[in-house]
C-alpha positions as a printed Julia matrix, in Angstrom:
434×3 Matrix{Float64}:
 126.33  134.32  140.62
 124.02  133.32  143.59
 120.94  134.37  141.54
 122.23  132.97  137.93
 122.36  129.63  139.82
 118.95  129.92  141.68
 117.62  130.51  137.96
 119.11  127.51  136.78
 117.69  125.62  139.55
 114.23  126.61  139.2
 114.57  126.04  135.49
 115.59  122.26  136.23
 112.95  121.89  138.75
 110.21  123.14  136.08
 111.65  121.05  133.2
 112.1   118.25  135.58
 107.84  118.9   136.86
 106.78  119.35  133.41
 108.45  116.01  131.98
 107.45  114.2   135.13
 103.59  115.45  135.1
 101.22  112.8   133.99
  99.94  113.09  131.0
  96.01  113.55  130.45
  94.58  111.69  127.55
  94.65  114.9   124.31
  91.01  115.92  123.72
  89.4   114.03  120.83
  86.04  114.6   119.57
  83.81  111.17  119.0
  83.04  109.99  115.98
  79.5   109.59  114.97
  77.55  106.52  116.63
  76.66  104.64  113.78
  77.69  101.19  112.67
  80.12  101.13  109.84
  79.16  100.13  106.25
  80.51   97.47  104.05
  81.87  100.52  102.12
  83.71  102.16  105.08
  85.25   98.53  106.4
  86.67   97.79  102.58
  88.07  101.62  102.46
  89.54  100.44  105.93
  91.13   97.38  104.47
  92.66   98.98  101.95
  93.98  101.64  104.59
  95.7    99.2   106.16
  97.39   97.48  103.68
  98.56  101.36  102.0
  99.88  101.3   105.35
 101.34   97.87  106.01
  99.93   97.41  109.11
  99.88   94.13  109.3
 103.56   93.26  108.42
 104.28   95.01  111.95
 101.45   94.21  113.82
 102.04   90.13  112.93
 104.6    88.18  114.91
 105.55   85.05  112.7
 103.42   81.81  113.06
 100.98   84.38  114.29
  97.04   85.66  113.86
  97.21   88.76  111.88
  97.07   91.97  113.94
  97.72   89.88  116.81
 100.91   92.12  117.38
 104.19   90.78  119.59
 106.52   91.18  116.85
 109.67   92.29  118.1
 110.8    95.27  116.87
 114.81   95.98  117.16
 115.95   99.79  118.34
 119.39  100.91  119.66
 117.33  101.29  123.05
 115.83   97.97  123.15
 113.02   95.73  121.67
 109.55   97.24  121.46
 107.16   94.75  120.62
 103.99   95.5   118.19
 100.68   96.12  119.92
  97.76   93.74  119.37
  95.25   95.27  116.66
  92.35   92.87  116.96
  88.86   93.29  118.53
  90.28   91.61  121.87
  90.61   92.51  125.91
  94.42   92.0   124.78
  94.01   94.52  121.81
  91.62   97.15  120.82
  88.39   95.88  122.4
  87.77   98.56  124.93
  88.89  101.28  122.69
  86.52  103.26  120.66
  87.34  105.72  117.15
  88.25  108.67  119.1
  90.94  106.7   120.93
  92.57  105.05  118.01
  92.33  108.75  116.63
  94.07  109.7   119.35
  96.6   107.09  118.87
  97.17  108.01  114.98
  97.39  111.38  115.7
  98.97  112.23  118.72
 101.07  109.24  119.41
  98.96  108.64  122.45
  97.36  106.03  124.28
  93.81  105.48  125.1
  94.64  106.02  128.8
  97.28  109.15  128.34
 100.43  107.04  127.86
 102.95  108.74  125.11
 103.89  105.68  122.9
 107.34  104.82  121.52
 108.06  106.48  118.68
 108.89  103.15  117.18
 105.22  103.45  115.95
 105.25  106.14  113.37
 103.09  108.39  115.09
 105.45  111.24  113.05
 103.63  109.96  109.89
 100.29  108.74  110.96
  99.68  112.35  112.6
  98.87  113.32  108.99
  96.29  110.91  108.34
  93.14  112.29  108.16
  90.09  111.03  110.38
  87.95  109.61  107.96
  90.83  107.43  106.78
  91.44  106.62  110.96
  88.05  106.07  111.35
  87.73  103.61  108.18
  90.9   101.53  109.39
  89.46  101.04  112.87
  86.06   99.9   111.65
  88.39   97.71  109.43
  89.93   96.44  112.42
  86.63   95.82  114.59
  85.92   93.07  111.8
  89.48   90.99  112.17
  89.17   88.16  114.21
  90.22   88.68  117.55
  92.99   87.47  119.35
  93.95   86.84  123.04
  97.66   87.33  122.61
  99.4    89.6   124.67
 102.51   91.25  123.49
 105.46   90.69  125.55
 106.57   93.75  127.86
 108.95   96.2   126.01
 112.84   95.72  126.61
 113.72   99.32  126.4
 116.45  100.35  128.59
 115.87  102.97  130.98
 115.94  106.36  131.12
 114.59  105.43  127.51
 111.81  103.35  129.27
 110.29  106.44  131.09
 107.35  108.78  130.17
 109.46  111.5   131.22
 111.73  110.42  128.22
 108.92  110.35  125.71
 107.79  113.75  126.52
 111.2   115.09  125.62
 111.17  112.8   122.69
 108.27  114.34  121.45
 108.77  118.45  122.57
 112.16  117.8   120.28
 111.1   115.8   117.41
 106.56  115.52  116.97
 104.44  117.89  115.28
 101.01  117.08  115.28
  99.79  117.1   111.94
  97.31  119.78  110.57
  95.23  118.17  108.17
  97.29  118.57  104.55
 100.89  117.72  103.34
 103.84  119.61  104.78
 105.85  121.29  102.21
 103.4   120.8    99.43
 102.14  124.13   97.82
  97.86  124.09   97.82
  97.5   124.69   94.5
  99.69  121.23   93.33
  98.3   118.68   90.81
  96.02  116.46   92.74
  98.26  113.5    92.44
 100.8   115.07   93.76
  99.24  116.2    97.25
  97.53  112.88   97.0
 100.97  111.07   96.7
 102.37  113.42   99.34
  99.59  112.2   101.81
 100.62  108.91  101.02
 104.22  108.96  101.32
 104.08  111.19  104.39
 101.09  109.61  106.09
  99.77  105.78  105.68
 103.48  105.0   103.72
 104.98  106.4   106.11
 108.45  106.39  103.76
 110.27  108.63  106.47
 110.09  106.06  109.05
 113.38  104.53  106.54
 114.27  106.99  104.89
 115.16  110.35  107.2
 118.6   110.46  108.71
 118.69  109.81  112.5
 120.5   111.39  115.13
 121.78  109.16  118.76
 118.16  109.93  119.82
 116.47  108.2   116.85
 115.25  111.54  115.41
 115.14  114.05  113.69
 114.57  118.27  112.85
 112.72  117.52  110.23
 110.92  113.92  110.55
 109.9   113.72  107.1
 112.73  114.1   105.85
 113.58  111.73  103.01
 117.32  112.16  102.39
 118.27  108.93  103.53
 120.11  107.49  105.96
 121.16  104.33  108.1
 117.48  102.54  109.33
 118.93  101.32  112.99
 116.18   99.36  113.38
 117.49   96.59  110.72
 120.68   98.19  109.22
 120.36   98.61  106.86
 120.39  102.12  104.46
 117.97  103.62  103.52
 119.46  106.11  100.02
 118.35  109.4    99.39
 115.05  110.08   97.7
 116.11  113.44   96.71
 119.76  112.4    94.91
 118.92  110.91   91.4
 122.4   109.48   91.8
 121.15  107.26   95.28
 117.26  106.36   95.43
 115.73  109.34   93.52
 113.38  108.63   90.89
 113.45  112.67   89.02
 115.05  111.07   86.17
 112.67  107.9    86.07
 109.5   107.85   83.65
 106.23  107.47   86.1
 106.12  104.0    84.5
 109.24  102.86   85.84
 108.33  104.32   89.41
 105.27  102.23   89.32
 106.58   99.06   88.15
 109.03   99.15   90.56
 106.51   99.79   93.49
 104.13   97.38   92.43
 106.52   94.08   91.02
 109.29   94.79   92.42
 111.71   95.41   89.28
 111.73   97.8    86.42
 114.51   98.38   83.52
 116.88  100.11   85.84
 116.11   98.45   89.45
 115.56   95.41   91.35
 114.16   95.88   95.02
 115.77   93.92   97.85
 116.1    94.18  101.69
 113.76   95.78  103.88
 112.0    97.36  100.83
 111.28   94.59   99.16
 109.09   93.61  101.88
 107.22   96.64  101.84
 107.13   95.46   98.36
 105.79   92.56   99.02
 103.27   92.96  101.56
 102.0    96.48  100.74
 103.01   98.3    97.04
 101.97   95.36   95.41
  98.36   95.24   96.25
  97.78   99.36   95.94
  95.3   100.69   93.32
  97.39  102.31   90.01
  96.11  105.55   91.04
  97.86  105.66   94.09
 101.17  103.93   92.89
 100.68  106.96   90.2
 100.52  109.25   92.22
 103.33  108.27   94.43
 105.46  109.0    91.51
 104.07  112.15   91.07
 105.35  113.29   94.19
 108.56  111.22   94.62
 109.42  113.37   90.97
 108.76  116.27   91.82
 111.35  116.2    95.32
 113.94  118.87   95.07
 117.12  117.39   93.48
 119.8   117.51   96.39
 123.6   115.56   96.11
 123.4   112.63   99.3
 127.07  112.9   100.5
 129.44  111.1    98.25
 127.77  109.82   95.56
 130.28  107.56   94.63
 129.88  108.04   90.88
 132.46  109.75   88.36
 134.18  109.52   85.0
 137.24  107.32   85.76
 137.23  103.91   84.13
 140.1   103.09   86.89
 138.88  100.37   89.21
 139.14  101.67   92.6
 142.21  104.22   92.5
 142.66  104.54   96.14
 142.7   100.78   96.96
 146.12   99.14   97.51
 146.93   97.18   94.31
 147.05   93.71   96.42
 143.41   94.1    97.87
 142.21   94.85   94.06
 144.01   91.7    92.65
 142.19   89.35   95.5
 138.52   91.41   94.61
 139.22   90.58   91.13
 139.36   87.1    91.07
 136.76   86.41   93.74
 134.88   88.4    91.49
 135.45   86.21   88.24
 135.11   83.05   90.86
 131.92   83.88   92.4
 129.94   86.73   91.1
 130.56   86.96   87.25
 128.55   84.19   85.65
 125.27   85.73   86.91
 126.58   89.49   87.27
 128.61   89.35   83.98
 132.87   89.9    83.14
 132.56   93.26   82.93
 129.28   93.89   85.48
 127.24   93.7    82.67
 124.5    91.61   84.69
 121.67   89.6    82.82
 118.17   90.29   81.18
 114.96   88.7    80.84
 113.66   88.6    77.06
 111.41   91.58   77.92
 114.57   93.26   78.63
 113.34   93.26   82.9
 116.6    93.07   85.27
 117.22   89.18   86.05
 120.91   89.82   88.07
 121.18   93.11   87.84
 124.42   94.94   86.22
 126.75   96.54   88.87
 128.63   99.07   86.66
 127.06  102.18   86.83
 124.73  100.78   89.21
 123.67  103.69   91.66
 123.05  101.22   94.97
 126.61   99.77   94.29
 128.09  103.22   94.53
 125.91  104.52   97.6
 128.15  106.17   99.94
 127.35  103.6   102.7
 128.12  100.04  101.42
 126.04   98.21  104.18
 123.46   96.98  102.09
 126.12   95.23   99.58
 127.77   93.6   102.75
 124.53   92.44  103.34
 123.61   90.91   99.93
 126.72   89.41   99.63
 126.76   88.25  103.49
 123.32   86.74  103.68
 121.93   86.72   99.55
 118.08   87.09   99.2
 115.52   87.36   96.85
 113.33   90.5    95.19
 109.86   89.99   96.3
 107.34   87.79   94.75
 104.67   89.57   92.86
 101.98   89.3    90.28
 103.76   90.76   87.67
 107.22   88.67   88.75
 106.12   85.89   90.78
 109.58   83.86   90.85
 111.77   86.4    91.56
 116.21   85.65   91.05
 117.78   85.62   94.18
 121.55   85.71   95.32
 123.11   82.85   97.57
 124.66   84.04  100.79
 128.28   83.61  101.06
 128.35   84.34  104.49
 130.17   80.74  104.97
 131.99   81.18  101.97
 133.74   83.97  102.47
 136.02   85.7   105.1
 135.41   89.45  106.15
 138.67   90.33  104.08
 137.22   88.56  100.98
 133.96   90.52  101.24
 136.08   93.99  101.88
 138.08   92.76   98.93
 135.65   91.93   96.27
 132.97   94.63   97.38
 135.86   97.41   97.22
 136.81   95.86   93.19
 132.99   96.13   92.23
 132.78   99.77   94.16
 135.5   101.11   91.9
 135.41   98.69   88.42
 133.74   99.58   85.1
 133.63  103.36   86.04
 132.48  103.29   89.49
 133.79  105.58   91.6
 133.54  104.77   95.39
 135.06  104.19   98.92
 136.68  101.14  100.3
 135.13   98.57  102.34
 137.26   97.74  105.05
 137.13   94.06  106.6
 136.32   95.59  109.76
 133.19   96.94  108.78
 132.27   93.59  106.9
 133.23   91.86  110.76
 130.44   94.61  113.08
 127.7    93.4   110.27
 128.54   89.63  110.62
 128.51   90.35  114.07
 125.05   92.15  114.26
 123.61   89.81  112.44
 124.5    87.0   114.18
 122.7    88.92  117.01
């Protein structure tokens, strides 16, 4: 017994050494000294907006890439870095340390960064590409703003903490797609490398554990985003966010205006939408679908979707008679009697239907409490610049109307899902008020 406990011991004392050893700055070799070309900047530029860059890097009212946005975890706020050509941002830093940054998740003087930067996804971008964004970035104008100081609550807070973070959860990547045979179509590696790299489509939808990760960090089967709560659906389940049964054309048109025949974008995606998807060449949004179709079909849990034409069979009978006529009250004239919704004359979604509609019947409601709480709009794009929106009811409505009207739509016209309870309508109202 004396000896098993002298083992364990000296194991703590190791881990605790090896977690508590500075870190050394990972060996990067330098990129050639030569000045960038107008060809290499504009590849950069377009890097960073396949990448979104500076939606996160922009704190509203802001310089672009002037970074102090505030970015929500369950461990605190991290706040975006500065990106410009700065003291305050990337001024003394050179290609090998953004590299460095991309790829290991690693500052320029050995610090492990929070993994609230994607560092999981940007690992797999390749150094040409890293090299082409930072040149990009040497030609922003620069900004003196520092970000505030993180709010991350300790142990979280501690390099220590990031080092287990990391020996859990970060591969560094090895130069092609994970999980992507050699021999694929090039648009489908090419999509791969986008979705798992500069997208970074992971860092919303893979399922995370009380730690914020994950065994698998590309994993795209959906789950709740804790950063914004939302929910991110599955992009494997044709019956959540899966596009396997979708013609490429749809994909794309959804990715680049926002809306197709079966779809409207809102939420945190319709920001990526609108600041990124938008604006990407047709051969990439192509090839994105390539990929995306090609995921392994895999059930999400629950799909909420069946043959009954019984609105909401497990509800009590009272709670169903209250949905219903909130429902004809507030939500049919756009959304139709019998959830029918509303088309443009090109036959484009305007207010979308709700039966049979796959993000009505996801197995987490949160995103319809949110719709319904606080309305919104699709984004605003070239090929739909005046998007329909949805008024928020969140002064309209009580938590048990929501529950009651959400859990009628859930389970009317041949849906088939759960019940939203009015407690669950109250921690969202309650979150978002924070």
């Amino acid at each position: 017994m004396k000896k098993l406990l002298s083992a364990c011991v000296l194991a703590l004392l190791a881990v605790g050494g090896w977690a508590l050893w500075p870190s050394q700055p990972a060996p990067v070799a330098p990129s050639p000294d030569a000045p960038a070309t107008p060809a290499q900047v504009e590849q950069g530029r377009y890097l960073a907006t396949l990448g979104n860059c500076q939606h996160c890097h922009t704190a509203r009212g802001q310089a672009p890439f002037s970074g102090g946005r505030a970015l929500p975890t369950p461990f605190g706020a991290v706040y975006s870095s500065n990106l410009t050509p700065s003291a305050e941002g990337l001024g003394n830093w050179n290609a090998a340390d953004f590299y460095r940054a991309l790829h290991h998740g690693q500052s320029r003087d050995g610090r492990w960064l929070y993994p609230a930067f994607p560092f999981n996804n940007t690992t797999h971008i390749t150094r040409d590409d890293s090299d082409a964004l930072f040149a990009y970035l040497r030609t922003v104008s620069p900004a003196t703003q520092r970000p505030p100081d993180h709010l991350v609550q300790w142990p979280y807070n501690t390099q220590a903490a990031m080092k287990v973070w990391r020996a859990l959860y970060f591969e560094a990547g090895n130069g092609r797609p994970v999980a992507v045979a050699a021999d694929a179509p090039a648009d489908v590696l090419r999509g791969a490398y986008l979705v798992q790299g500069l997208g970074h489509c992971s860092a919303c939808h893979a399922p995370r554990n009380g730690l914020g990760g994950n065994a698998d960090m590309l994993s795209l089967n959906g789950g709740l985003m804790p950063m914004l709560n939302w929910y991110a659906p599955s992009l494997h389940d044709p019956g959540a966010g899966g596009v396997q049964n979708w013609s490429t054309a749809d994909t794309m048109a959804l990715l680049q205006t926002g809306r197709n025949a079966q779809a409207i974008v809102t939420g945190p995606m319709a920001e990526v939408v609108q600041h990124s998807t938008q604006h990407w060449r047709a051969d990439d949004l192509q090839a994105v679908a390539a990929y995306l179709k090609q995921l392994p079909q895999q059930q999400s849990p629950v799909s909420g979707r069946g043959p009954s034409t019984q609105p909401g069979t497990d509800a009590p009978p009272a709670l169903l008679a209250t949905g219903t006529q909130l429902y004809t009250k507030h939500c049919a004239s756009c959304h139709g009697e019998q959830g029918e919704g509303q088309r443009t004359p090109d036959g484009k979604q305007a207010y979308p239907a709700l039966a049979g509609n796959r993000a009505v019947t996801l197995a987490s409601p949160v995103n319809l409490v949110h719709m319904v709480m606080n309305g919104g709009y699709g984004p605003s794009t070239a090929g739909h610049p005046r998007p329909f929106g949805m008024p928020p009811y969140v002064l309209t409505l009580s938590d048990a109307d929501m529950a009651a009207v959400l859990t009628y739509v859930r389970g009317a016209w041949g849906n088939q899902a759960g019940q939203v309870a009015a407690l669950d309508v109250q921690r969202l109202r309650g979150a978002s008020a924070r």
